[in-house]
N, C-alpha and C positions, 0 to 999 in steps of 0.2 A: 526512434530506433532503440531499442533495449540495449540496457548493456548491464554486465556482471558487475558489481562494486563490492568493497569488502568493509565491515563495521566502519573504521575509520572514515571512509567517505560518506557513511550515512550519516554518523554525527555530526560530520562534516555540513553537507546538504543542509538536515534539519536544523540544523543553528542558523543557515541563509533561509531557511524557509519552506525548504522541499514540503511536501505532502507525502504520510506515508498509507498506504493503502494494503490492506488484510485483506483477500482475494479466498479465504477458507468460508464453508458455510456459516453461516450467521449463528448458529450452537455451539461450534468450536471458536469462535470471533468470541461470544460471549464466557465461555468457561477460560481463554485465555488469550492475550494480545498485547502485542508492545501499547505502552503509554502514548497516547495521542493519534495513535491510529484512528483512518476510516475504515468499517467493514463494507465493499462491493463483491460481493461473493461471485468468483469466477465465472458460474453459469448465468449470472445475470449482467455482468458486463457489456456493455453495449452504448453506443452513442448514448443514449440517453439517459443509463445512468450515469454515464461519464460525465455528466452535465453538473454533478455536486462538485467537481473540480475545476480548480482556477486554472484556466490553462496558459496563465500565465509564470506558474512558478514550480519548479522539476516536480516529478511525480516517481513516488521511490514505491515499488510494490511487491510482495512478500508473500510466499505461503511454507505453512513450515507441514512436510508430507510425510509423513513415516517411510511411505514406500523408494 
């Protein structure tokens, strides 16, 4: 189940280990992206790429949209 969190929880998470995941196309992934991110670019999200993730440990996921 999703839920909203604010910076501090993210630093939070990522020091326990969280996973953070870039959900923007793979062009804008590469011209700009938090340090240590994965790029799964939204429209190919699906069981099976979800399969690069451990699903053992939180999964923090981010797109940053102009609109």
């Amino acid at each position: 189940m999703p839920n909203e969190i604010d910076r501090h929880e993210i630093k939070r998470l990522l020091a326990e280990g969280a996973q953070l995941v870039d959900v923007l196309p793979a062009d804008e992934y590469e011209a700009e992206h938090i340090a240590g991110a994965v790029n799964i670019p939204l429209k190919a999200l699906n069981r099976e790429t979800a399969t690069r993730l451990d699903p053992n440990r939180p999964v923090i996921v981010y797109c940053w949209d102009y609109q």
